[in-house]
C-alpha positions in Angstrom: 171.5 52.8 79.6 170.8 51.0 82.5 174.3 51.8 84.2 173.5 55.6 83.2 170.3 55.7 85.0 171.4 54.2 87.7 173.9 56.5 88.2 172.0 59.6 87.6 169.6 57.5 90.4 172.6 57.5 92.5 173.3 60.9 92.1 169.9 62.3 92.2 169.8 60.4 96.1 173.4 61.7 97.2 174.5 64.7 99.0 175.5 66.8 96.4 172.0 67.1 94.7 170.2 67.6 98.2 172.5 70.7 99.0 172.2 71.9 95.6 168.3 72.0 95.8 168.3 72.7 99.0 170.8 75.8 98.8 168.4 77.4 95.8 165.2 76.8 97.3 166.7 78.5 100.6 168.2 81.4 98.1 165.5 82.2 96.1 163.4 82.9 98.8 166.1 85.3 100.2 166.0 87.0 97.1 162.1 86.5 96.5 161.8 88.6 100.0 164.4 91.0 100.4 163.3 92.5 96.4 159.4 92.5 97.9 160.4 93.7 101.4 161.5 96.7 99.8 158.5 97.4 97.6 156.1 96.8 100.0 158.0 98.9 102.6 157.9 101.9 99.5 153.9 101.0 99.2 153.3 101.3 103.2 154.7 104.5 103.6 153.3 106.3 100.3 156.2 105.8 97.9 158.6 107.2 100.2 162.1 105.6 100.6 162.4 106.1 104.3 160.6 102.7 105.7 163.5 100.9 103.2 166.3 102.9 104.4 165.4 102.1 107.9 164.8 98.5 107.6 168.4 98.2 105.4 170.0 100.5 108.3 168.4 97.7 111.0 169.2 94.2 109.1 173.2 95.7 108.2 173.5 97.1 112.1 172.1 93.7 113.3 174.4 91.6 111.5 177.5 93.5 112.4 177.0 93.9 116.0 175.6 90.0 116.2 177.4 88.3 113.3 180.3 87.0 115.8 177.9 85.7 118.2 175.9 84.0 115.6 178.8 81.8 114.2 179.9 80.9 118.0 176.4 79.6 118.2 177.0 77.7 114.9 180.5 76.1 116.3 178.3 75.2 119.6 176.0 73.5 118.7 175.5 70.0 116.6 175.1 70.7 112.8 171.8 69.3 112.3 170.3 71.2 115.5 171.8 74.7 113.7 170.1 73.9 110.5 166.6 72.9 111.4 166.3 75.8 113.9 168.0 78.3 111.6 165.4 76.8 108.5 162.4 77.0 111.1 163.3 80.5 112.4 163.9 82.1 109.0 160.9 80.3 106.9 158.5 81.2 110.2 159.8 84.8 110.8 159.4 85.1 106.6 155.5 83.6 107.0 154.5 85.8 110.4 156.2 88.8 108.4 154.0 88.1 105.1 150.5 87.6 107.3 151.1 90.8 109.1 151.8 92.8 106.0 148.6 91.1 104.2 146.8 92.2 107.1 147.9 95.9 106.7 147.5 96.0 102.8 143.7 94.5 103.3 142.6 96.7 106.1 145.4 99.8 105.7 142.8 102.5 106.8 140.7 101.0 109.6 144.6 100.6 111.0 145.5 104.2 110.6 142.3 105.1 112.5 143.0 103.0 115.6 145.1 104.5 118.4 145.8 107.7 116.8 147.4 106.0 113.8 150.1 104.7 116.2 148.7 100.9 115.2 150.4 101.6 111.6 154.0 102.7 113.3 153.5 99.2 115.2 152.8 97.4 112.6 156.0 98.8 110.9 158.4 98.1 113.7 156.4 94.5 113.4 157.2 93.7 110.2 160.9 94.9 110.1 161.8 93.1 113.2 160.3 90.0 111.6 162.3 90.4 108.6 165.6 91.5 110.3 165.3 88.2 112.2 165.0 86.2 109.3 168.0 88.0 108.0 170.1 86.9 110.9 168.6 83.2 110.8 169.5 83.1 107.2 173.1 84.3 107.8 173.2 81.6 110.2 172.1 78.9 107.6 174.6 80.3 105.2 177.1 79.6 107.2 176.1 76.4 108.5 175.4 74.8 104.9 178.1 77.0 103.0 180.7 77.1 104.9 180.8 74.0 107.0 178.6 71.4 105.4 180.0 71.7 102.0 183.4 71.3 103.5 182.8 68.0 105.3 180.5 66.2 102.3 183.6 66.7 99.8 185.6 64.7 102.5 188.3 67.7 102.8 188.6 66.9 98.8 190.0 70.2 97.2 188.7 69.7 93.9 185.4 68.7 95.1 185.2 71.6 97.1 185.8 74.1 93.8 183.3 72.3 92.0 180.5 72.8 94.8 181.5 76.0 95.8 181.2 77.1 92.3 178.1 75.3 91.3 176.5 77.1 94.5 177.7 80.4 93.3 176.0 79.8 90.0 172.9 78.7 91.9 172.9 81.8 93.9 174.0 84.4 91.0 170.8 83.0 89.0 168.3 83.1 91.8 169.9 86.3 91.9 168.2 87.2 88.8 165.2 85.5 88.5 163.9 85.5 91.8 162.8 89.2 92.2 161.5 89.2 88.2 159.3 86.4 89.6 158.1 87.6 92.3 157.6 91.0 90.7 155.5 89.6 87.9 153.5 88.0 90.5 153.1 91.1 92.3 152.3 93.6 89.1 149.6 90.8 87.7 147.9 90.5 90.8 148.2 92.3 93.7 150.8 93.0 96.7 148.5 90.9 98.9 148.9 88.3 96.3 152.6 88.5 96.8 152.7 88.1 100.4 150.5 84.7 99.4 152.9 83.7 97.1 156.1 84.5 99.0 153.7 82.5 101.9 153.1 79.6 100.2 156.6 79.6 99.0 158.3 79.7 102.5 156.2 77.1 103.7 156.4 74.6 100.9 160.5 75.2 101.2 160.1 74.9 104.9 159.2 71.3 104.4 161.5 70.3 101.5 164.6 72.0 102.8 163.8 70.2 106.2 163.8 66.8 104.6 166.4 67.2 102.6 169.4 68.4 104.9 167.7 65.8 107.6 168.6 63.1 104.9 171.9 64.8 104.3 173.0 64.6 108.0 171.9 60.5 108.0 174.0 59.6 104.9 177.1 61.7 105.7 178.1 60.3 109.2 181.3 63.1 109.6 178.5 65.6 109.7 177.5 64.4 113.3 181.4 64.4 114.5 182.3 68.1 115.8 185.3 68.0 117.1 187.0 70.4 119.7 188.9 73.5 119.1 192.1 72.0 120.5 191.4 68.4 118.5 191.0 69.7 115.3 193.1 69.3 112.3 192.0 71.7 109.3 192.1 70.3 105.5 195.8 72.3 105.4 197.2 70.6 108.3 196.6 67.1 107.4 198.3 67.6 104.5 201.5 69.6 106.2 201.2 66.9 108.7 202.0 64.1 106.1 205.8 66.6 105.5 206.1 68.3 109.3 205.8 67.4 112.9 205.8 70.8 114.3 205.3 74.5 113.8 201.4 74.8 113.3 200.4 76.7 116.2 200.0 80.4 114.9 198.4 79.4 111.4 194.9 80.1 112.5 195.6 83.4 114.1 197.7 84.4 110.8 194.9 84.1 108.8 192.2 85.3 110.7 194.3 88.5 111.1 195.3 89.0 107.4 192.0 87.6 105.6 189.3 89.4 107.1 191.0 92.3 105.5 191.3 91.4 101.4 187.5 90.4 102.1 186.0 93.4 103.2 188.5 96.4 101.2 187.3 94.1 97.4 183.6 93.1 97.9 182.2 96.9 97.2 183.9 96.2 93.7 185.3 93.2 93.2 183.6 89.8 93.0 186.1 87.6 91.4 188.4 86.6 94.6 184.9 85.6 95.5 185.2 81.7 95.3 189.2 81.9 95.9 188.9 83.7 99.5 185.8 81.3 100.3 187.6 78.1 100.2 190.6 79.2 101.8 188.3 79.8 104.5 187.2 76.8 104.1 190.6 75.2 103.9 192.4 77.0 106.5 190.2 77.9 109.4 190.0 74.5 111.8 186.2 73.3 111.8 185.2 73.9 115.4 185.5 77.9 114.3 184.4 78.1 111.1 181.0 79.3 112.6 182.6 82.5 114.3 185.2 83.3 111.7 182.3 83.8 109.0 180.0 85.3 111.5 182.7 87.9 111.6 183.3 88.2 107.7 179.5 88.8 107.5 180.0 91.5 109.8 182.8 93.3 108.1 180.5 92.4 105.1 177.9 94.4 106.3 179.9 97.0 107.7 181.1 97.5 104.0 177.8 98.0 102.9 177.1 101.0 105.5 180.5 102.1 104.4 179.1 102.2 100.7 175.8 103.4 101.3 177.6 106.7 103.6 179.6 107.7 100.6 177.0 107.3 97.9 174.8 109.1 100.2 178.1 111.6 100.8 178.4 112.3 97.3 174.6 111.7 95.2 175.3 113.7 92.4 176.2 112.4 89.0 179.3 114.8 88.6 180.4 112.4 92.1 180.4 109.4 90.1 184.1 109.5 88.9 185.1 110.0 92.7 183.4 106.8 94.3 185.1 105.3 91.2 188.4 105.9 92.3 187.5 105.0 95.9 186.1 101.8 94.7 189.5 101.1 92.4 191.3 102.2 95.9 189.3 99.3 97.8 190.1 96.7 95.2 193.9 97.8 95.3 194.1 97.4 99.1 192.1 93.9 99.1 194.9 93.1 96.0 197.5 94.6 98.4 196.5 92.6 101.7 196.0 89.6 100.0 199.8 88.9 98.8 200.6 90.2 101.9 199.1 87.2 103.5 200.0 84.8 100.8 203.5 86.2 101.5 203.6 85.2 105.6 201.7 82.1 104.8 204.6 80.9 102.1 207.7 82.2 104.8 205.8 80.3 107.7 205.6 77.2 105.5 209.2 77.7 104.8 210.4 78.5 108.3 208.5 74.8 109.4 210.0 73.0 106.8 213.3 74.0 107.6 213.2 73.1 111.1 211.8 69.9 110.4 214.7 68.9 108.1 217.2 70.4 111.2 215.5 68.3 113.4 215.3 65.3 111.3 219.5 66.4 110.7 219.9 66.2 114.6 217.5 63.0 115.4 220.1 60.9 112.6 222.8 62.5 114.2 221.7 61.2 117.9 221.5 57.8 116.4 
């Protein structure tokens, strides 16, 4: 019993755990926010959609046009300096956002009756700017945590990687779910002033926890604090080629950030199980000091899916449409399918191609001897 608590002690004080919490504290105030940003942008403008479509229009554009300059700033800059400011920027924005909107819900006519009712249009732009930048300061942390962190705590293990990849999909799929039921009971009980307290308090009590956590993280993983440069790095695939090769590594990265970006974007609108597969082979095969702009970019294709998706439902609204956006969607999945093995394909021949020239040239350095 003793050796079982201590363990569970153990684990309870390592990495894994911290991340873990960390991760669905930080997720289930995403989801908490982005379900009550919409309803509260339906309330402000009298049940009409228009305030949501804007803001979705703003956060998607925003993350497409900056999603490659947010992961350079990522690879930049030292891990723990990314997290804190990308926590403190999201959690504050999310706070400043949720004061403004109780401000406008308590006092919604006397606004409307300064400047002509332009105060309310301000207060608008206010609130989705605030929101749009905690979307980008999330995407930030996403990347930072999930895509780079993860990678480095498991040691490079693939195994260990799966199994916290997949335990953070979980975490995220049932945040997912019971986030916005949450916050929605909160809302429908009380009041939607009484949500933007809630979602308030929440933020700021995350704020601190989330802080401490990935601080402690960072101290009892020393690797995290080693960034290496671009030319320096050796990515989980190449150490273990290096072990069987001495040569022939230089185009890998620039094979797979051509042929992956691809498969992800055609089978997210309606496919989710590559989901976990395509993620640690991003993990695996892009070299650490660019992991940062690599994902910013798959967010951006992400995102530019989503505008892609939102066109053609908005192209074709009507019920009778439905069996056309099917086959479009079936289309996507079959080109992601189709992209995919063709990478898988130029990945196996390259592997292939280096291993025969490092037997020829292990042939010719016995023969000089």
């Amino acid at each position: 019993r003793n050796k079982s608590f201590e363990t569970l002690l153990i684990y309870l004080k390592g990495p894994e755990f911290l991340i873990y919490v960390s991760g669905a504290l930080s997720m289930w105030g995403d989801r908490m926010w982005h379900f009550a940003m919409s309803v509260f942008l339906i309330e402000l403008y009298g049940h009409n959609l228009l305030l949501t479509g804007i803001f979705g229009l703003v956060v998607a554009g925003s993350v497409l046009l900056l999603g490659a300059l947010i992961g350079d700033w990522v690879d930049r800059n030292p891990r723990n300096k990314v997290a804190h400011a990308s926590l403190f920027i999201q959690n504050i924005s999310v706070t400043v956002c949720s004061i403004v909107l109780m401000l406008v819900f308590s006092y919604k006519k006397r606004i409307e009756q300064i400047w002509d009712g332009w105060l309310t249009v301000v207060c608008y732009m206010v609130v989705i700017v605030l929101a749009n930048v905690a979307n980008l300061a999330s995407t930030a942390l996403t990347i930072a945590i999930q895509r780079d962190w993860i990678v480095v705590i498991t040691g490079y293990n693939r195994g260990h990687l799966a199994g916290m990849n997949a335990t953070m999909r979980r975490i995220d799929q049932v945040t997912n779910i019971l986030a916005p039921l949450a916050v929605g009971q909160v809302m429908t009980l009380s009041s939607n002033v009484v949500g933007c307290g809630f979602i308030l308090g929440w933020n700021l009590v995350s704020l601190i926890v989330e802080f401490i956590f990935l601080s402690r993280v960072y101290r009892i993983v020393p690797a995290l604090s080693i960034k290496p440069p671009a030319m320096e790095h050796q990515s989980y695939l190449e150490k273990k080629r290096e072990r069987k090769r001495s040569q022939g590594k230089t185009y890998i990265f620039e094979i797979t950030r051509c042929m992956m970006f691809r498969p992800m974007c055609c089978y997210f609108p309606g496919l989710w199980s590559f989901d976990l597969t395509v993620t640690q082979l991003l993990q695996e095969t892009i070299c650490e000091s660019e992991r940062g702009v690599v994902n910013g970019v798959q967010s951006s294709m992400n995102y530019l899916m989503d505008l892609l998706h939102f066109i053609m439902v908005i192209s074709a609204p009507q019920p009778q449409h439905f069996g056309i956006l099917v086959i479009i969607s079936i289309l996507f999945i079959f080109t992601g399918h189709t992209m995919y093995f063709l990478y898988a394909r130029k990945i196996t021949k390259f592997d292939l191609t280096n291993s025969q020239l490092f037997k020829t040239s292990k042939e010719e350095c016995r023969k000089n001897k």
